[in-house]
N, CA, C and O atoms as a GROMACS GRO file, in nm:
protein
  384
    1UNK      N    1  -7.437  -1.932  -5.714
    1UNK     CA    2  -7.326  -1.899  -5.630
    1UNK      C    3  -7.338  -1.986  -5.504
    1UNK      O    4  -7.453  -1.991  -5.459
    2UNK      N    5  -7.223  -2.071  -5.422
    2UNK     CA    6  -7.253  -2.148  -5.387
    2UNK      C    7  -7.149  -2.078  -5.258
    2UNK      O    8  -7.078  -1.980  -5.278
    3UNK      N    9  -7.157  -2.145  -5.139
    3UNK     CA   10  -7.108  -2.099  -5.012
    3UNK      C   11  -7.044  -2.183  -4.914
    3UNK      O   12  -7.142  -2.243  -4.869
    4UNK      N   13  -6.962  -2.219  -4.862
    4UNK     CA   14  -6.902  -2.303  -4.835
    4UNK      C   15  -6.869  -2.229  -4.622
    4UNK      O   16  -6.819  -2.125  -4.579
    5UNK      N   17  -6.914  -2.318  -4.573
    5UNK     CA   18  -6.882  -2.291  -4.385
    5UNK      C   19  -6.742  -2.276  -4.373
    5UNK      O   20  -6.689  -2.333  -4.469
    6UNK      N   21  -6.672  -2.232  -4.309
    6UNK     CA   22  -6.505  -2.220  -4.250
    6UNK      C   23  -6.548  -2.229  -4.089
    6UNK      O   24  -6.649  -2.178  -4.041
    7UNK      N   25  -6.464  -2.292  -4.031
    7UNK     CA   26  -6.436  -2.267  -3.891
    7UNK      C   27  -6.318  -2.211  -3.856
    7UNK      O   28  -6.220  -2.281  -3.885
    8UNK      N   29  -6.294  -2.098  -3.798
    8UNK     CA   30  -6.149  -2.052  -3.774
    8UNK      C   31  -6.099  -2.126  -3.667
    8UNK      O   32  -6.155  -2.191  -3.578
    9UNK      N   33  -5.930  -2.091  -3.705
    9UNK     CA   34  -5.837  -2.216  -3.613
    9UNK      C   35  -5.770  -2.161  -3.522
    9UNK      O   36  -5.664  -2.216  -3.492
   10UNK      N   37  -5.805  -2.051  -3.457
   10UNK     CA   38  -5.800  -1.981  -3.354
   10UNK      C   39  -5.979  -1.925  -3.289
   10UNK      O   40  -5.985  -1.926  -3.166
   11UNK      N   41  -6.042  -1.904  -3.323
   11UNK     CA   42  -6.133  -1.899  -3.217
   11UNK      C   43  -6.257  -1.959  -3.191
   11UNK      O   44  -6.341  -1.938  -3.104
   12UNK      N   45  -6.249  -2.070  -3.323
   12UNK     CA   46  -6.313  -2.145  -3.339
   12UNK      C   47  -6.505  -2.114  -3.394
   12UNK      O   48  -6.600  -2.189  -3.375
   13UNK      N   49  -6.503  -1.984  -3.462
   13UNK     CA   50  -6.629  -1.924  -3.519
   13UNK      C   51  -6.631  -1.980  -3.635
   13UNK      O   52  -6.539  -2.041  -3.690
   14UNK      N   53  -6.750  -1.958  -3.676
   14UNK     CA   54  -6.804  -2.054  -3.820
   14UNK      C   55  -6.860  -1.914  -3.891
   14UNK      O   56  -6.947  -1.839  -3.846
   15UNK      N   57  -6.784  -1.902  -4.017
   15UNK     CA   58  -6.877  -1.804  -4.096
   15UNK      C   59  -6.850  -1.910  -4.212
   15UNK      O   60  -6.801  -2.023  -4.211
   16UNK      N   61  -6.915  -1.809  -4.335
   16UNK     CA   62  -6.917  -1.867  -4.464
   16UNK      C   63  -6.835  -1.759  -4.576
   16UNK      O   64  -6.827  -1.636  -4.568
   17UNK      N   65  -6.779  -1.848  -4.680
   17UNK     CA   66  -6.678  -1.787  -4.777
   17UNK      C   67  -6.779  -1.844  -4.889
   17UNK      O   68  -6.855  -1.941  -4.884
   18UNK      N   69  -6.752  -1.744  -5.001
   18UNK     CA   70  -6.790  -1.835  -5.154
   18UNK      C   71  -6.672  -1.947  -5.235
   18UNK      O   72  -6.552  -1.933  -5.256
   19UNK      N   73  -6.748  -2.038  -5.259
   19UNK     CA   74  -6.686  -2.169  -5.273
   19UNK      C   75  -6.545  -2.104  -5.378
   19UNK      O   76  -6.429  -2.137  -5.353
   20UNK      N   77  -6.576  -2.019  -5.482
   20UNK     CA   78  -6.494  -2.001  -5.567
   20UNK      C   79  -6.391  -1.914  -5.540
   20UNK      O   80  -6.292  -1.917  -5.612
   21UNK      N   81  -6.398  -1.834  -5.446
   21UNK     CA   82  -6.265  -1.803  -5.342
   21UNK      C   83  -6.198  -1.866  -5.299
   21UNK      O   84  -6.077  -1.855  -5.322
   22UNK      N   85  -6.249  -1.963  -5.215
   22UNK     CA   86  -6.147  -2.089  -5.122
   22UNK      C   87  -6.060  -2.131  -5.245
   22UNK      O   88  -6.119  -2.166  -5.347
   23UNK      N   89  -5.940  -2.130  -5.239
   23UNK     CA   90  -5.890  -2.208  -5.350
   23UNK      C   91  -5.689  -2.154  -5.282
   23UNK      O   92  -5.650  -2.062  -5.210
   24UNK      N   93  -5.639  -2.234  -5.332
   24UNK     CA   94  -5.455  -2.224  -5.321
   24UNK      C   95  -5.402  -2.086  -5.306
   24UNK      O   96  -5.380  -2.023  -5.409
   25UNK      N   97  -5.373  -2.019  -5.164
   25UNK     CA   98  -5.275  -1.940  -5.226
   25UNK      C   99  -5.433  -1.850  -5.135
   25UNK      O  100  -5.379  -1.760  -5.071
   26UNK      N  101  -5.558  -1.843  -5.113
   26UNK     CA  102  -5.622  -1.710  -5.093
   26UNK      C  103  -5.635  -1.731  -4.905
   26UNK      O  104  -5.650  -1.826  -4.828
   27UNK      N  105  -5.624  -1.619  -4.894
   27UNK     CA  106  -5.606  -1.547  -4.756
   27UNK      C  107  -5.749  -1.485  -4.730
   27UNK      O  108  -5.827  -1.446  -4.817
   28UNK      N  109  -5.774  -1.484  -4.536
   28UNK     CA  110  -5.914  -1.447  -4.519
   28UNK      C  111  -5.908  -1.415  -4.392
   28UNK      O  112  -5.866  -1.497  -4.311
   29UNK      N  113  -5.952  -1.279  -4.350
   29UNK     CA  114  -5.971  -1.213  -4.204
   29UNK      C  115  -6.073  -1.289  -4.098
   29UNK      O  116  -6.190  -1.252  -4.086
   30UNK      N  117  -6.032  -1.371  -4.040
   30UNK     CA  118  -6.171  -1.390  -3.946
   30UNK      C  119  -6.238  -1.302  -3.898
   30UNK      O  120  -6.177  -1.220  -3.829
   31UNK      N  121  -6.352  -1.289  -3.911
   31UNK     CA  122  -6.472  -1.159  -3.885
   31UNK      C  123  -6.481  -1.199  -3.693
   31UNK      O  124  -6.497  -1.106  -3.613
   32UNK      N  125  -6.471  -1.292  -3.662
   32UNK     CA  126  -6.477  -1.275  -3.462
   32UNK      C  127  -6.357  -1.231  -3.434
   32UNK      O  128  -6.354  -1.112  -3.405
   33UNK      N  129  -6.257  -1.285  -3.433
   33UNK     CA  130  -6.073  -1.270  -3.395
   33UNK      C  131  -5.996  -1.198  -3.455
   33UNK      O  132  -5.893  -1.155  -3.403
   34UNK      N  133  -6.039  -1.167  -3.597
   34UNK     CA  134  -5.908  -1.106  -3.731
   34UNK      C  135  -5.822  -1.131  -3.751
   34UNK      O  136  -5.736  -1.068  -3.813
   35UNK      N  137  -5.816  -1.300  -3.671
   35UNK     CA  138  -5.666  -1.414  -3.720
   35UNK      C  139  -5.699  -1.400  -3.876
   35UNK      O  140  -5.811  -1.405  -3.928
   36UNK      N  141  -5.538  -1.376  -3.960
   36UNK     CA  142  -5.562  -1.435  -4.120
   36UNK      C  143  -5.579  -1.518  -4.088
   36UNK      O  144  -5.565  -1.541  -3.968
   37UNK      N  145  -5.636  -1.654  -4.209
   37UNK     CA  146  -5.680  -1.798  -4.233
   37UNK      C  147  -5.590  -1.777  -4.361
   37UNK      O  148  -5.601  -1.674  -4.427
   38UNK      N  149  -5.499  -1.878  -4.396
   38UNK     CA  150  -5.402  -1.853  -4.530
   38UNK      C  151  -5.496  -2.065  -4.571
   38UNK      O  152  -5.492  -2.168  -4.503
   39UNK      N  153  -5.557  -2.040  -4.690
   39UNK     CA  154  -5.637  -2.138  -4.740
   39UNK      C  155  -5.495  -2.229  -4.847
   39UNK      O  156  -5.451  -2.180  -4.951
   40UNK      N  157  -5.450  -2.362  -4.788
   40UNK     CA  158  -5.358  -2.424  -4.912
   40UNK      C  159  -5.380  -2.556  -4.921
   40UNK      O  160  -5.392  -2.623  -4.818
   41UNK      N  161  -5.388  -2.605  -5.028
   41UNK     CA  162  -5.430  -2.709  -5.015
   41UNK      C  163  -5.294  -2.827  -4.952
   41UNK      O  164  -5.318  -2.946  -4.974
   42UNK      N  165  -5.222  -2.809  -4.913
   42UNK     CA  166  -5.131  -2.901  -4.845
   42UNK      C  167  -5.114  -2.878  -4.715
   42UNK      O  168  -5.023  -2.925  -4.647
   43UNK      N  169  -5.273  -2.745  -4.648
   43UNK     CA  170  -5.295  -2.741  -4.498
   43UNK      C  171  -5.306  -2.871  -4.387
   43UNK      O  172  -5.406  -2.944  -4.389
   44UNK      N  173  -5.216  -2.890  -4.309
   44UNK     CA  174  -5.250  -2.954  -4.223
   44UNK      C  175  -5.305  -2.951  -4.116
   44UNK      O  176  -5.280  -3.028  -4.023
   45UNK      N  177  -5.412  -2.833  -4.116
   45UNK     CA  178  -5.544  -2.790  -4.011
   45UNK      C  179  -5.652  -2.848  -4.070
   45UNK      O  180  -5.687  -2.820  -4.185
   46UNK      N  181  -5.730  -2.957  -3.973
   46UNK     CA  182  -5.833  -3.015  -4.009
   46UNK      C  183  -5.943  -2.928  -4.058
   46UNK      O  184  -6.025  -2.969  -4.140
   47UNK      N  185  -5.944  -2.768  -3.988
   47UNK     CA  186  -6.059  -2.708  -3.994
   47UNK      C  187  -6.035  -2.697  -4.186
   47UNK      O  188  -6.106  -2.749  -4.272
   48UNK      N  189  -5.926  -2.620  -4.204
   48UNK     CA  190  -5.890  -2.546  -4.329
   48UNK      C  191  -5.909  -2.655  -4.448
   48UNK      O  192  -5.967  -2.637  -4.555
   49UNK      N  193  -5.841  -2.782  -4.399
   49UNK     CA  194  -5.835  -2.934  -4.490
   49UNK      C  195  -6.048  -2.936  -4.527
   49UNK      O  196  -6.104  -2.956  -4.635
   50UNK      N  197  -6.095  -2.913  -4.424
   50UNK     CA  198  -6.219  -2.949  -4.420
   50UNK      C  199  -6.298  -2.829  -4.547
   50UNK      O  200  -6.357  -2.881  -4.642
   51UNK      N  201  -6.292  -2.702  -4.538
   51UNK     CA  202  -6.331  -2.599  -4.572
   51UNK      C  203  -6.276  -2.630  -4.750
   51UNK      O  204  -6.350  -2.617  -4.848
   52UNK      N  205  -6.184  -2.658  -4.751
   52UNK     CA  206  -6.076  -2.626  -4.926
   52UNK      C  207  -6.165  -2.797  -4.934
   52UNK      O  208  -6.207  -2.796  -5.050
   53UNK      N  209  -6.196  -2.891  -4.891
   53UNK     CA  210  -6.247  -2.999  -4.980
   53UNK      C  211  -6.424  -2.972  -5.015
   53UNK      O  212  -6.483  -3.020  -5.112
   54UNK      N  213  -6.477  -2.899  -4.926
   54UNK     CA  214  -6.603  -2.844  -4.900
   54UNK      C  215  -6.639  -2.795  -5.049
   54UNK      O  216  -6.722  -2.831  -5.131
   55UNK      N  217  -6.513  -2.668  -5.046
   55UNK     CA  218  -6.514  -2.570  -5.144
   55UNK      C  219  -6.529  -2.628  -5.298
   55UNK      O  220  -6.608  -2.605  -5.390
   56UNK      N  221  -6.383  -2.738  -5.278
   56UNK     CA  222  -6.362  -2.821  -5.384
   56UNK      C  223  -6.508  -2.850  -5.423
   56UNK      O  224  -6.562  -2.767  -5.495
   57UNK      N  225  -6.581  -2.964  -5.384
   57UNK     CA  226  -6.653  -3.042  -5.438
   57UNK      C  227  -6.784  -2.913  -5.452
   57UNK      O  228  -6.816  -2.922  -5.570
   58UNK      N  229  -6.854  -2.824  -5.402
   58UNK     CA  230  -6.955  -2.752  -5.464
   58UNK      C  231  -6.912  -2.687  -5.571
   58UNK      O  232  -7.005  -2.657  -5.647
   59UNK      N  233  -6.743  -2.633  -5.627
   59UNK     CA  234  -6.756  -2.599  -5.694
   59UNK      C  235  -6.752  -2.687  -5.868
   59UNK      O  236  -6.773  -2.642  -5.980
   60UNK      N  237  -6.720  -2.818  -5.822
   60UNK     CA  238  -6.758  -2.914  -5.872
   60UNK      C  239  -6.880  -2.933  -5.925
   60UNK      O  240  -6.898  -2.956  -6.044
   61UNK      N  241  -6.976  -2.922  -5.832
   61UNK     CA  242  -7.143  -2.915  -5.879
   61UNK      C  243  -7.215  -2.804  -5.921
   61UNK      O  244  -7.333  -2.792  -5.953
   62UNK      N  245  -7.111  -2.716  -5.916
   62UNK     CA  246  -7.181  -2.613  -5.959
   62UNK      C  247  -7.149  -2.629  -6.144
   62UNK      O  248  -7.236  -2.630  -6.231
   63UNK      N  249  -7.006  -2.639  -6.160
   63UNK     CA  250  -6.948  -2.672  -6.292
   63UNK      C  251  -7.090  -2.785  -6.357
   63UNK      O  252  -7.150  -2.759  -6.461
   64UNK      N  253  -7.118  -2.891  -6.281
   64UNK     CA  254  -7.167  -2.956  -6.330
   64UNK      C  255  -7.348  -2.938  -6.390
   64UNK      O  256  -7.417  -2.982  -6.481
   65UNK      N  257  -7.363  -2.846  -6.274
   65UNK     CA  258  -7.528  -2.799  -6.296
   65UNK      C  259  -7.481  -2.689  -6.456
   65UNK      O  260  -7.509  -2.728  -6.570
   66UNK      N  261  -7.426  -2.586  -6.436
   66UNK     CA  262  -7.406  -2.522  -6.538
   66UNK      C  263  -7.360  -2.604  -6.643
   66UNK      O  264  -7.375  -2.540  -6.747
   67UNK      N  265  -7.324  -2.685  -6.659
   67UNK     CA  266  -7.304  -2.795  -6.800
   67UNK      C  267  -7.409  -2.821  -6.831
   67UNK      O  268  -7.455  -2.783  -6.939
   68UNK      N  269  -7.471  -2.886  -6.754
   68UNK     CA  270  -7.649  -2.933  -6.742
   68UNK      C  271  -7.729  -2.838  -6.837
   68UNK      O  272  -7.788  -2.863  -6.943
   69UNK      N  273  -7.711  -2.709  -6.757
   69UNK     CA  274  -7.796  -2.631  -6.816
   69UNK      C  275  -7.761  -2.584  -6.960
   69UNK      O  276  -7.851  -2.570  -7.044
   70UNK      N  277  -7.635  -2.562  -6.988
   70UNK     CA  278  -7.576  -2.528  -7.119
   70UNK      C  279  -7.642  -2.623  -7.208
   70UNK      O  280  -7.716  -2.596  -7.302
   71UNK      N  281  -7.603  -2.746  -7.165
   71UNK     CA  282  -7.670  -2.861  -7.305
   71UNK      C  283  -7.786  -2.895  -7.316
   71UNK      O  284  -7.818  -2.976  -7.404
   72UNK      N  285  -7.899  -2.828  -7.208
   72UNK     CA  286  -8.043  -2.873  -7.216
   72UNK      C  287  -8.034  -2.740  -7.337
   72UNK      O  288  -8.064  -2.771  -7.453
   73UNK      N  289  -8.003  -2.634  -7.318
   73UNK     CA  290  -8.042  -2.534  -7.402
   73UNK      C  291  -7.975  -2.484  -7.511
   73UNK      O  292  -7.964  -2.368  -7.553
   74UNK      N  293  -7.926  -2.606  -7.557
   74UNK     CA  294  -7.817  -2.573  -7.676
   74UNK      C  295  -7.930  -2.662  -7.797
   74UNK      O  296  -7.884  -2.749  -7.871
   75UNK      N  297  -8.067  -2.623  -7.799
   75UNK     CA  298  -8.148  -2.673  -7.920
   75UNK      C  299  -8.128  -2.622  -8.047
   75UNK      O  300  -8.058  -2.521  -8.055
   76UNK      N  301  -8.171  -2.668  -8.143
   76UNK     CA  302  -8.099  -2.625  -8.284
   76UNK      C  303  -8.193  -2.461  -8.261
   76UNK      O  304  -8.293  -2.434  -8.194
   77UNK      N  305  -8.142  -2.414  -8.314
   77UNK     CA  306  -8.197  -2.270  -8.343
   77UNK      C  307  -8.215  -2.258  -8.463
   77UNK      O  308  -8.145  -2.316  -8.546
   78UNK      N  309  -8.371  -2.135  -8.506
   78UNK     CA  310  -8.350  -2.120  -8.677
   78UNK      C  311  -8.262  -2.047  -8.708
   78UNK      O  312  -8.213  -1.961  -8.635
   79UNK      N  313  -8.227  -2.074  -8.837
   79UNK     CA  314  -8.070  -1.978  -8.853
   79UNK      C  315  -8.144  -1.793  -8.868
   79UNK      O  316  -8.244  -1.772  -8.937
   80UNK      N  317  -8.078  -1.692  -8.798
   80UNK     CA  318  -8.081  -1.553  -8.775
   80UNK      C  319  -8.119  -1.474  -8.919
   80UNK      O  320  -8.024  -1.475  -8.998
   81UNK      N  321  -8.226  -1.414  -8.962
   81UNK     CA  322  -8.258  -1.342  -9.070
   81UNK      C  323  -8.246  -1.230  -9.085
   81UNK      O  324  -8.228  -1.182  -8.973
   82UNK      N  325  -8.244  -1.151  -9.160
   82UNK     CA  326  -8.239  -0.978  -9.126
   82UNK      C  327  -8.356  -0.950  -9.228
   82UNK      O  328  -8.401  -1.002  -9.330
   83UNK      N  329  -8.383  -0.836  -9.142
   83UNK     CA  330  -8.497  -0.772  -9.183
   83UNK      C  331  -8.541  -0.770  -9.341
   83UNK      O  332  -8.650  -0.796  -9.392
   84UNK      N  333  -8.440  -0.737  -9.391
   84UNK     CA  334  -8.472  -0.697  -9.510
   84UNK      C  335  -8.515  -0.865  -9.633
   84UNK      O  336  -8.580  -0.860  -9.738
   85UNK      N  337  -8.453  -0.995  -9.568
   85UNK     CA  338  -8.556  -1.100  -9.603
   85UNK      C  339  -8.656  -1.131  -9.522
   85UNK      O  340  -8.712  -1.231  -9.566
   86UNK      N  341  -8.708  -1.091  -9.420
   86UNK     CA  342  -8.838  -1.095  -9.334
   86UNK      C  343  -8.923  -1.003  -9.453
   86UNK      O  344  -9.032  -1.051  -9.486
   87UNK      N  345  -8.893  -0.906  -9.504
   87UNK     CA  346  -8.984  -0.823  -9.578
   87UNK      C  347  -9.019  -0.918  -9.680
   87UNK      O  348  -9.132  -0.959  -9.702
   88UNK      N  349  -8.874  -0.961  -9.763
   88UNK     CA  350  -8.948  -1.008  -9.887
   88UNK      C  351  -9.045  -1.165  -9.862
   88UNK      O  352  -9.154  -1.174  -9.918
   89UNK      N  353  -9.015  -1.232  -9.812
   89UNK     CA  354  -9.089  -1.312  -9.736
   89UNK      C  355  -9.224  -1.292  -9.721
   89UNK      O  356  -9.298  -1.369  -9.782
   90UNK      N  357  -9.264  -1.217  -9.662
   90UNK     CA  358  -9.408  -1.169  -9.624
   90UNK      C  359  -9.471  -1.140  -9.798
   90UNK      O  360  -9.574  -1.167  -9.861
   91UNK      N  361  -9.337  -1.067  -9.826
   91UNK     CA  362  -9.451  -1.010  -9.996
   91UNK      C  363  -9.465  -1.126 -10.040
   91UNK      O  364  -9.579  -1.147 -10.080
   92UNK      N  365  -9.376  -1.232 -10.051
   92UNK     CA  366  -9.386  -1.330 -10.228
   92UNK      C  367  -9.528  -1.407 -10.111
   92UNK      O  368  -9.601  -1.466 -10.191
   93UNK      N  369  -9.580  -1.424  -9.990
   93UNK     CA  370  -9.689  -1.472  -9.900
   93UNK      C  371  -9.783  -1.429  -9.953
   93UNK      O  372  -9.871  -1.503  -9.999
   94UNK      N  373  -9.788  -1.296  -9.959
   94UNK     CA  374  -9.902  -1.187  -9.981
   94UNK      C  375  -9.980  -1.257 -10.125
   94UNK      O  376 -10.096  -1.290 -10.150
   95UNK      N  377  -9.827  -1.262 -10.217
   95UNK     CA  378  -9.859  -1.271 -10.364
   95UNK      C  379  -9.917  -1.412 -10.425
   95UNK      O  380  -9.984  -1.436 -10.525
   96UNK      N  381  -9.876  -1.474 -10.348
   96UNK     CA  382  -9.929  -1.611 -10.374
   96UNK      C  383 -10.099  -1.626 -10.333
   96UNK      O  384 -10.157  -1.733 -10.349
   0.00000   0.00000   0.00000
């Protein structure tokens, strides 16, 4: 989970949002002032422009680490048995 700084454009405080919130269209209470912050990407507030490209690109890397990890651990697997050939298995072992 990744976190992204905001500066509000009225009182100028810095908290943090999760990257996967910031996105078109989402709205946010400033915790110093309780100005809404309305997040769009065709904002022409440097703070907000700054915050939605922030957002953008970690959630970018995050996509990308989780790919990472998906295909390191996508090794062949043995195919799934059920019990009841685990048994016979062991016997025709035994018998030999």
């Amino acid at each position: 989970m990744s976190f992204v700084q905001v500066q509000c454009t009225r009182c100028k405080t810095m908290f943090r949002d999760r990257a996967g919130r910031l996105q078109d269209g989402y709205s946010r209470q400033c915790p110093g002032c309780e100005v809404v912050l309305f997040f769009a990407e065709d904002s022409q507030h440097p703070f907000i422009k700054r915050a939605m490209r922030n957002a953008r690109k970690a959630r970018k890397e995050q996509y990308e680490a989780d790919a990472a990890r998906r295909s390191a651990s996508s090794e062949p697997r043995a195919a799934p048995r059920s019990r009841s050939s685990i048994g016979r298995t062991r016997v025709q072992e035994r018998s030999d």
